[in-house]
N, C-alpha and C positions, 0 to 999 in steps of 0.2 A: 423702585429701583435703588432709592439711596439704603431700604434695610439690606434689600438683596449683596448690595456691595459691603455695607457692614457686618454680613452673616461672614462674607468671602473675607474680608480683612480682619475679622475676629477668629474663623478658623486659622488663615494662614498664619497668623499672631502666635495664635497657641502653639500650632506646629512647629516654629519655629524655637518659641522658648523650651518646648521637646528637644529638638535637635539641638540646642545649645547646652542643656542642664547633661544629656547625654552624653554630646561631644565634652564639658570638661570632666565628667568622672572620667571616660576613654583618658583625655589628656593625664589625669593624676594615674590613671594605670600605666602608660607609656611612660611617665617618668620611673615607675619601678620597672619595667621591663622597657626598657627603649627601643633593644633590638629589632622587637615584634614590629611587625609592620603596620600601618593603619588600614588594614581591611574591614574593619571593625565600623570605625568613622566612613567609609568610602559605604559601605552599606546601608548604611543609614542616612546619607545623602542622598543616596540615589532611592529609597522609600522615601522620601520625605517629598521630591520632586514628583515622584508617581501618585502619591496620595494629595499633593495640588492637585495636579492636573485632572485626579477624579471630581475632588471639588469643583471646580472650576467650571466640568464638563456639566456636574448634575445642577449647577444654578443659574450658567447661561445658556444653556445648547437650544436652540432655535424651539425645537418640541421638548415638553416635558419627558423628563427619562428618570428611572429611578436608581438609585445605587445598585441595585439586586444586577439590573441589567447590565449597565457600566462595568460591573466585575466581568459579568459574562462575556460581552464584549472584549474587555481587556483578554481575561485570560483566552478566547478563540484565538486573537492577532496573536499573541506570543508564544503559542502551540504550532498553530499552522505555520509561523513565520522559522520556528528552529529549525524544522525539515520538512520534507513532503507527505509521513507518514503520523506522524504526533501529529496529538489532537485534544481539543477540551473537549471529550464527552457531559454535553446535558443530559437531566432525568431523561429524555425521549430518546438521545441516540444510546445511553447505557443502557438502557430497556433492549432497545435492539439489538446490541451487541449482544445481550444475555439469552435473548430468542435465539438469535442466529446461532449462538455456541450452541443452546442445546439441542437444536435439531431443526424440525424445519419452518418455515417462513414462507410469506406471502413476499413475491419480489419475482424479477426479467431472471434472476441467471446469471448475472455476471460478476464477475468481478472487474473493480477500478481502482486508480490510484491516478498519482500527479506525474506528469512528464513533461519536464521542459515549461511547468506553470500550467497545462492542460489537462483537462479531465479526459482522459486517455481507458479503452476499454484496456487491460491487461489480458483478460481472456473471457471469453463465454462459456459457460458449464457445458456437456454436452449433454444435451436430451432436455432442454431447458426451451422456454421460450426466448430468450434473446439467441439462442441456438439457431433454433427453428426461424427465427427471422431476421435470420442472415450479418448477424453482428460477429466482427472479425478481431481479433487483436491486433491491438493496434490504433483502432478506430478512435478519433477524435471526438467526444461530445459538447458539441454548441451549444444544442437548446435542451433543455428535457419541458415538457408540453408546453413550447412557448419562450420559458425563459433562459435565458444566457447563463451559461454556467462558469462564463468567467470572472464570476465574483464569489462562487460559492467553493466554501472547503465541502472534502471526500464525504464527510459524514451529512454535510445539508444535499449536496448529490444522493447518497445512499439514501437517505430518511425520505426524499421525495420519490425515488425509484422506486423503492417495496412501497408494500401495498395489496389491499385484499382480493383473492384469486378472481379472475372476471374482469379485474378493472383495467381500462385500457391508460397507455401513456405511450405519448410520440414524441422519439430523441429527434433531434435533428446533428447530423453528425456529418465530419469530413475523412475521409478517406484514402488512402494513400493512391493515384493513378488514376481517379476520378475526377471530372475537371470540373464537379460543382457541388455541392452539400445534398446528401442522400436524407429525403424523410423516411424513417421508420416508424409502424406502429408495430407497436406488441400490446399482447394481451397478461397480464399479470398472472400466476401459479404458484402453486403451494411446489416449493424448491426443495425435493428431492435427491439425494446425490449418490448414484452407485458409485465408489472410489475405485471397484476393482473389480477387472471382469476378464476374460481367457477366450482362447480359439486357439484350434489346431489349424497352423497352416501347412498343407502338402502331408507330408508323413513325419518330418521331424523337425518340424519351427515352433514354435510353442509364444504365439503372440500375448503380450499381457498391454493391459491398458489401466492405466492407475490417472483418473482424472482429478484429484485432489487429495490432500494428505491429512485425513483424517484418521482416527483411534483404529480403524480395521482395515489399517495399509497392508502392517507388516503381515496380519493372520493373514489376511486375505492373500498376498502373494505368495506365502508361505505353503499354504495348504495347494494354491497350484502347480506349486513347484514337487513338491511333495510326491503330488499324483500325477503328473510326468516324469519323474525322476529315471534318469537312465532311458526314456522315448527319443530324447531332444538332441538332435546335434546344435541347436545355435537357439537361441532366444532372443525375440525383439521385446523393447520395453519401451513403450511412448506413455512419452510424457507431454507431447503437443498439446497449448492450452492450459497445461495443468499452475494452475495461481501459487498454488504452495499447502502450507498448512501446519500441520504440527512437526516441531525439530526434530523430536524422538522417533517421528516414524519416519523421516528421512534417514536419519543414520540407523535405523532397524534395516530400512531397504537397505542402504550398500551393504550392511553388516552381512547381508545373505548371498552376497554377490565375492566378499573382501576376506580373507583371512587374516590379515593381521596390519598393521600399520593407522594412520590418522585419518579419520576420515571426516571431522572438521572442526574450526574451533571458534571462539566468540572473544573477541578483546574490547572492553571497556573501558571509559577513563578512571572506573575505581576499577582496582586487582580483584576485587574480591567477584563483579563481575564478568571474570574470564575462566572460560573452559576447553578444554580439550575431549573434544571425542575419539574413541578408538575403536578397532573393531576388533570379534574376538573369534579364533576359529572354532570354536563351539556351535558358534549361530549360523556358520556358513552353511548352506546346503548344497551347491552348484559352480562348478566352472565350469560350465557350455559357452562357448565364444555367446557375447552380448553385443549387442547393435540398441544403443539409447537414439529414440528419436526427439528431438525438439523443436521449437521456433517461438517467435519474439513472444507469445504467449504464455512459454514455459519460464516464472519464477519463484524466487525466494526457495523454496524447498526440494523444487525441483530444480533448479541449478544446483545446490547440494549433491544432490544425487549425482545428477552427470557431471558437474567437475568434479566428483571425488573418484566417482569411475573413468575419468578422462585421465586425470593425476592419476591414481593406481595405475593405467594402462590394464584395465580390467575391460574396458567395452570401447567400440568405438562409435562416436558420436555422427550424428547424420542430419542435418535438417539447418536450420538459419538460426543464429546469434541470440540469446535468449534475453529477457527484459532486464535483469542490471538490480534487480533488489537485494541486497546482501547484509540488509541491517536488523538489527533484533528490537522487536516492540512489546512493551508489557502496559498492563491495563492496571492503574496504580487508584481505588477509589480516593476520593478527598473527604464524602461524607456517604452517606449512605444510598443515595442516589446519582451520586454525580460522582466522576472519573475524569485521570488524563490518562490517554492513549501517547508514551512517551520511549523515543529511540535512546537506549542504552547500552547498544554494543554492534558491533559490525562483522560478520563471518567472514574467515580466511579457509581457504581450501588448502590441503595436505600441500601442496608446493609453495604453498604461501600465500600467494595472489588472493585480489578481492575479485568477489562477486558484485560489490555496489557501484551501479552507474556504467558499470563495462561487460556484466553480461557472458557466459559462456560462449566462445568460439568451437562450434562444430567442426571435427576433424574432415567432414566431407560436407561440403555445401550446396544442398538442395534446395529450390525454391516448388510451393507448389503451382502446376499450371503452364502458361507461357508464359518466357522469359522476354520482357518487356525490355526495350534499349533506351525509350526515350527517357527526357530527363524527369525527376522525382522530383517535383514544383514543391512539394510538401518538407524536402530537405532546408531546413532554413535555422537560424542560429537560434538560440532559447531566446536571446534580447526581442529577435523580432517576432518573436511569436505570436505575443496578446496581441501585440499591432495587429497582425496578419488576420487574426481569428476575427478580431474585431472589425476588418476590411470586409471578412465573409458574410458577419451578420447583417452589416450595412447592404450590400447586396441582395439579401433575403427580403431584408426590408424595402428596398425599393422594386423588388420584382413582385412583392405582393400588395404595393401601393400602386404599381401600375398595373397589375391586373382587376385590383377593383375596380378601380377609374372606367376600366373596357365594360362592366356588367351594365 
């Protein structure tokens, strides 16, 4: 113990004569520019304090732990702690991510993200297996095969979810108007995604369905609209469910809808990451009266879409309030396998208004099914949430300590 305290007192020693020999060249430059402020000095304090506390952490922590990890560690908490969508990608979930972009993968189908601190479905793909077994947006996830996912960030959820085709895995999940936690199992699959698909309905409705915004948004609508063209008095476009996806092919979609005006833009704290999108009547193909459908499942790309055709007054919207993500995320490597997944800008639709956290308002408010009066137990403020969550595990846990006891 007394080398171990002398390793710690001889590093912090050194560090410190660092920060000193530092801090007076800073000092002799501030005498030639005094103006400047000491951001300079205020940074290198505040490393100096973080590179203790790594020390500190890799000589006394209960289990041995190695520096390699202690980064890891660190940079997780300070990813996932700036917002709900940054993230430290390690080699295992940058692998995924680079599966996932280029096509397809072993995984349930859905997509997820943070709400209110929970691991929260956003939406289920359609024709997927978390589809098929009944996973709704919106849905809360507790368990995934067992364990509590109130401790785990989006990407140790994802990395436990997928998984190779056959293989089973059971959420345990809460759901809105349900008075007790739903077991699910699902069966794993190789995740497929039709983005765009067509039906004539009656003789001149021309239903489209665009379930995520991937690279064959725009053809794909394009060419439907194409070969209807002049059939259609009115067009439905749903987007219920739909997670998002690529920016380009959202503003390609309104572009085909939109003749001229903004149709969205990106402001960030440097200038250089801000944009304006416009659309151009070149691209346009159709003014048939539009009817966009949504609900809490429809975000980030698809709220684009439909506030910019809500702002135009180009369509009117139909269905329930959509999920609220409005922020721009870029995948920045650090080394050759490893990544932060980090929020650098936030969309504003043509009237101004954000998208983050407040979600598109349907001009006409449908709910699916019956309309339910009693009260929504599940409404509750984000402080008391873990609480609540964690009330529900407690629960699980005594209902399956008292059903062994009975065998």
């Amino acid at each position: 113990m007394k080398n171990r305290k002398f390793m710690i007192f001889g590093f912090v020693t050194a560090l410190s004569l660092f920060v000193a020999t530092v801090s007076t060249s800073l000092q002799a430059k501030d005498e030639v520019s005094s103006d400047e402020p000491t951001v300079q000095a205020s940074r290198l304090q505040s490393l100096a304090k973080f590179t203790k506390v790594l020390g500190i952490v890799e000589h006394y922590n209960v289990d041995e732990i190695s520096m390699e990890e202690i980064i890891d560690k660190a940079l997780q908490g300070l990813m996932t702690n700036l917002d709900a969508h940054s993230s430290y990608l390690n080699s295992k979930n940058f692998e995924s991510l680079k599966i996932q972009t280029n096509g397809e993968f072993g995984g349930l189908g859905i997509t997820v993200g943070m709400r209110d601190g929970a691991l929260t479905v956003i939406s289920p793909i359609e024709g997927t297996p978390a589809d098929r077994a009944g996973l709704k947006a919106g849905d809360i996830i507790l368990r995934i095969d067992g364990k509590s996912s109130l401790s785990m960030t989006i990407d140790d959820a994802v990395g436990i979810m997928r998984g190779k085709k056959g293989t089973p895995i059971n959420l345990t999940i809460i759901r809105k108007d349900e008075p007790k936690p739903l077991e699910i199992k699902i069966i794993r699959d190789i995740i497929k995604i039709q983005s765009v698909y067509a039906k004539q309905i009656g003789d001149d409705i021309l239903y489209l369905r665009v379930t995520s915004f991937d690279k064959k948004v725009v053809d794909g609508v394009s060419k439907e609209l194409k070969k209807h063209m002049g059939d259609d008095k009115g067009i439905i476009l749903d987007l219920r469910n739909n997670p998002g996806g690529l920016l380009d092919q959202a503003v390609g979609l309104v572009d085909l809808f939109v003749n001229d005006g903004d149709i969205v833009s990106q402001k960030g704290r440097e200038k250089s990451e801000d944009r304006v999108y416009s659309a151009s009547s070149s691209n346009t193909i159709t003014d048939a009266p539009l009817v966009v459908l949504v609900n809490e499942g429809s975000a980030s790309a698809s709220e684009i879409v439909s506030g910019a055709l809500q702002d135009h007054k180009r369509a009117v919207l139909v269905g329930q309030k959509t999920f609220g993500k409005g922020s721009v995320q870029v995948i920045l490597p650090i080394t050759e396998k490893e990544a932060i997944k980090l929020t650098i800008a936030r969309y504003y639709l043509p009237s101004g208004r954000t998208i983050q956290a407040v979600g598109v308002t349907p001009d006409i408010s449908v709910v699916p099914g019956e309309i339910k009066t009693h009260e929504n137990k599940f409404s509750i403020k984000e402080s008391d949430l873990k609480k609540h969550l964690k009330s529900e595990l407690e629960k699980i846990d005594d209902n399956k300590t008292s059903a062994d006891n009975t065998i």
